[in-house]
DOSEKOL-714709 format. One record per residue (C-alpha): residue in three letters; z, y, x. Coordinates in steps of 0.1 Angstrom, whole numbers, padded with zeros to 4 digits, always signed. Layout:
N
ALAZYX
...
//
This chain:
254
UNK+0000+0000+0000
UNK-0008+0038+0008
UNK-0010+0071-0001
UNK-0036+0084-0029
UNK-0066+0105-0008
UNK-0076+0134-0029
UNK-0102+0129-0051
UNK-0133+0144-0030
UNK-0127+0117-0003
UNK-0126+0087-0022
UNK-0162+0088-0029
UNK-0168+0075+0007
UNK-0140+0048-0001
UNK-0171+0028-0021
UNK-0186+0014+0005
UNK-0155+0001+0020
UNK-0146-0012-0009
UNK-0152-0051-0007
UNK-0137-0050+0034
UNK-0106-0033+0015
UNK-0093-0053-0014
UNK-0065-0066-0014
UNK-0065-0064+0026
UNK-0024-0051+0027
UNK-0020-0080+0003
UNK-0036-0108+0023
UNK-0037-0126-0008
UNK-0081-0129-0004
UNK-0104-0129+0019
UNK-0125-0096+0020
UNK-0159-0100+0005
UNK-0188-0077-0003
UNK-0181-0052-0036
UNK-0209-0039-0053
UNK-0214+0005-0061
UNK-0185+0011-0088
UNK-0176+0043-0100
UNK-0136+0053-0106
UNK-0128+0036-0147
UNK-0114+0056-0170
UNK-0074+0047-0174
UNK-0067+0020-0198
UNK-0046+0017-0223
UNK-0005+0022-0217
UNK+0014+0002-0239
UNK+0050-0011-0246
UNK+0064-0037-0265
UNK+0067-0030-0301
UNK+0102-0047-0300
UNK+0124-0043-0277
UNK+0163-0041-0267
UNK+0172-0002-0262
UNK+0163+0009-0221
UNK+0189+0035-0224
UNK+0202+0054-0197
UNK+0240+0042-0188
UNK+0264+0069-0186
UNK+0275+0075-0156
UNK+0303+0045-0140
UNK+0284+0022-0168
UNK+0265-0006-0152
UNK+0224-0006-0159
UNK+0213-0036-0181
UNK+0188-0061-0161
UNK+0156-0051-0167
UNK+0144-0089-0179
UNK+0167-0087-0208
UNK+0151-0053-0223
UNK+0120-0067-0236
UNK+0125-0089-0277
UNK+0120-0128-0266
UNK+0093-0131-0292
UNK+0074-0104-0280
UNK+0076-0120-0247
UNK+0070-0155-0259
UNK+0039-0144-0277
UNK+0024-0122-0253
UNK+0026-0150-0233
UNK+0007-0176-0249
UNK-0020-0152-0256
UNK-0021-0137-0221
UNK-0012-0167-0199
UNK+0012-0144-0182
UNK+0044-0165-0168
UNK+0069-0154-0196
UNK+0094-0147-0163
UNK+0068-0124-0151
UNK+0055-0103-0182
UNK+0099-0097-0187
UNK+0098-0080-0150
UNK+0069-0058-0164
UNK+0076-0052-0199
UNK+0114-0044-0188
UNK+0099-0018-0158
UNK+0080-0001-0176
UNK+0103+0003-0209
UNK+0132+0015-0183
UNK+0103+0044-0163
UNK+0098+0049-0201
UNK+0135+0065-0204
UNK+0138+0076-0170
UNK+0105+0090-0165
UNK+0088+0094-0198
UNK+0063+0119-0185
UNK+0051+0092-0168
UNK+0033+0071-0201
UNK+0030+0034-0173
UNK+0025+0007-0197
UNK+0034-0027-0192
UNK+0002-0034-0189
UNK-0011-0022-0156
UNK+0017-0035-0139
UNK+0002-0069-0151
UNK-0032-0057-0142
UNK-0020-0053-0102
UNK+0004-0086-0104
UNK-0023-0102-0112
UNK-0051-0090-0087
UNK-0020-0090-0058
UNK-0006-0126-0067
UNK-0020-0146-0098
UNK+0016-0129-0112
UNK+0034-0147-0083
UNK+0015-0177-0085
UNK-0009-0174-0057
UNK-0009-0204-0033
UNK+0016-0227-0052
UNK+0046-0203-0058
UNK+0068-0202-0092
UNK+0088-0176-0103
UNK+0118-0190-0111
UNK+0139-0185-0145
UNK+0160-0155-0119
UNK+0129-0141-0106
UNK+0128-0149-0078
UNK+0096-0160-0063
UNK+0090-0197-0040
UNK+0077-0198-0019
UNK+0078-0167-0008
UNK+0041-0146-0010
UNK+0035-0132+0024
UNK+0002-0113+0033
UNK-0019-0121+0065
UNK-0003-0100+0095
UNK-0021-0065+0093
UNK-0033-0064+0128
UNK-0062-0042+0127
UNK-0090-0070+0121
UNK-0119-0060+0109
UNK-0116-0051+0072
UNK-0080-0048+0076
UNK-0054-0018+0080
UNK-0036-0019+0115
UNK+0003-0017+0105
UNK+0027-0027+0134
UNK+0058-0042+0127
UNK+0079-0013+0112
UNK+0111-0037+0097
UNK+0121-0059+0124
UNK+0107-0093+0105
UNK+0130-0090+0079
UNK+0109-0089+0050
UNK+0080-0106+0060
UNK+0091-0125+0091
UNK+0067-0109+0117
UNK+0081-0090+0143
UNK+0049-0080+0155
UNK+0024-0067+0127
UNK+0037-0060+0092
UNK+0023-0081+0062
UNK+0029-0074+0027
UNK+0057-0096+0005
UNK+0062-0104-0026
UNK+0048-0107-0062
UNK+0034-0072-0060
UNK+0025-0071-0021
UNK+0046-0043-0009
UNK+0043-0036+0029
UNK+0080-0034+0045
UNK+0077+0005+0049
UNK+0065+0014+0017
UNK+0092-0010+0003
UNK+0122+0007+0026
UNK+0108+0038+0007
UNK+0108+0030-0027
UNK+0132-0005-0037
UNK+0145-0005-0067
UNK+0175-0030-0080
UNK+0157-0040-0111
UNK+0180-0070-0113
UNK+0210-0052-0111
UNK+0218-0079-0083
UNK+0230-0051-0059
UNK+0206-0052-0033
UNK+0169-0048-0035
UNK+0143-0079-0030
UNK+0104-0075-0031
UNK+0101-0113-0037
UNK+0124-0111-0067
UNK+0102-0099-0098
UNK+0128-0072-0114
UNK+0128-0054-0079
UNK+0093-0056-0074
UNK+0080-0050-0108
UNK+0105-0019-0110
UNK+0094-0009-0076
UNK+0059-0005-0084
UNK+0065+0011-0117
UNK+0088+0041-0097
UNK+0055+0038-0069
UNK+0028+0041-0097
UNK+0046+0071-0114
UNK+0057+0089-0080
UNK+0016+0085-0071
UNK+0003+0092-0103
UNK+0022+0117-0126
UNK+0006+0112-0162
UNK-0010+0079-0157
UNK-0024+0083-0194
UNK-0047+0102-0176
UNK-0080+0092-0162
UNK-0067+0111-0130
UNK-0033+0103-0128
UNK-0044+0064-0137
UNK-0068+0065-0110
UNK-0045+0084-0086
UNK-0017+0059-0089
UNK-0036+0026-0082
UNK-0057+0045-0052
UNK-0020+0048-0039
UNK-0018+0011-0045
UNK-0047+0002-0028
UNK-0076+0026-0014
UNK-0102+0001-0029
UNK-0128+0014-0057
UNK-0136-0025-0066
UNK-0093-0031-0067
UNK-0088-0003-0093
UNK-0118-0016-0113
UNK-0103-0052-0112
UNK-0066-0036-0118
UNK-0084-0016-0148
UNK-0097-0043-0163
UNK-0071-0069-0166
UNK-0049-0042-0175
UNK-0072-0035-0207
UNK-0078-0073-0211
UNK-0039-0078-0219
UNK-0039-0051-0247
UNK-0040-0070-0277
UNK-0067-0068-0300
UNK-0046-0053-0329
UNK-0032-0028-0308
UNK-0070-0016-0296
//
């Protein structure tokens, strides 16, 4: 993950754009994209049931974020999505808590499902389960980002603690967070106490706070746009990312 370029460079972006997706993530191998223009953003939507994502008062504890979506929404959505039902509660719960705490922001569950599934098959990439506490096994850890052609050149910045490389740094987790972007932005999404990018409340939260930081209004073509650009500077990512993320709207809500 990186910083959004402003909008008059990303033109030249295009023709990079099969060498860079999903080149932090390590979770393909780079292949040839055709010309695509930006998409407009899609739909933003949260679940039409759902426990409260109130702000605690302050000295209150914060609710895990897997218990704020309704069971039968989740169950549902599931089914007709194919979404693990662990998974679609870390995004459904992210984005009705940025919802309270950042409502300027409009994320919908949605596109957080859009990039889970273009970073990890929505932690299922290579033979890993999310398990019923969210956390991912095995974990998901990116090729090392050594500069290889196609590929961003990110020395180790955390030691090996996250991704176990003390020489390059390699993105982690269901959502494919490099370790300095992830010392940036971790969220507890949990409520465990600490902060882990291969447990699906942390990362799903931590991408929503990224995605609304990058972004602003991402009901906007332009804030949309701007906030998966930050996720990946790839024209053919945010196309994939655009369309899942439509794809999961139901049909009824359309």
């Amino acid at each position: 993950m990186t910083r959004a370029l402003p909008r008059q460079r990303r033109t030249a972006l295009a023709v990079l754009a099969g060498a860079v997706l999903l080149a932090l993530s390590g979770c393909a191998e780079p292949r040839q994209a055709p010309a695509l223009d930006y998409p407009s953003a899609p739909d933003q939507r949260l679940p039409e049931a759902a426990a409260p994502a109130e702000v605690p008062a302050p000295g209150q504890p914060w609710v895990p974020i897997a218990g704020l979506a309704d069971e039968q929404w989740l169950e549902a959505v599931a089914e007709r999505t194919g979404i693990p039902q662990r998974a679609l509660a870390a995004y459904t719960g992210a984005a009705l808590l940025v919802a309270q705490t950042r409502p300027e922001c409009g994320l919908g569950w949605n596109t957080l499902a859009g990039i889970g599934q273009v970073e990890s098959q929505h932690g299922t990439y290579a033979g890993a389960e999310v398990q019923p506490d969210g956390q991912v096994s095995p974990a998901i850890i990116g090729i090392p980002l050594d500069g290889s052609p196609g590929f961003a050149e990110i020395p180790d910045t955390d030691g090996g603690t996250l991704d176990g490389d003390t020489e390059w740094d390699r993105a982690v987790g269901p959502m494919q967070f490099i370790p300095a972007t992830w010392a940036l932005y971790a969220q507890d999404g949990s409520r465990s106490g600490s902060s882990d990018p291969h447990q699906y409340d942390d990362a799903a939260l931590t991408a929503a706070v990224y995605l609304c930081e990058s972004g602003g209004d991402l009901t906007s073509d332009e804030g949309w746009v701007d906030a998966v650009v930050a996720y990946n500077q790839s024209v053919e990512y945010v196309n994939d990312v655009a369309a899942h993320a439509q794809d999961y709207v139901s049909p009824e809500e359309s």
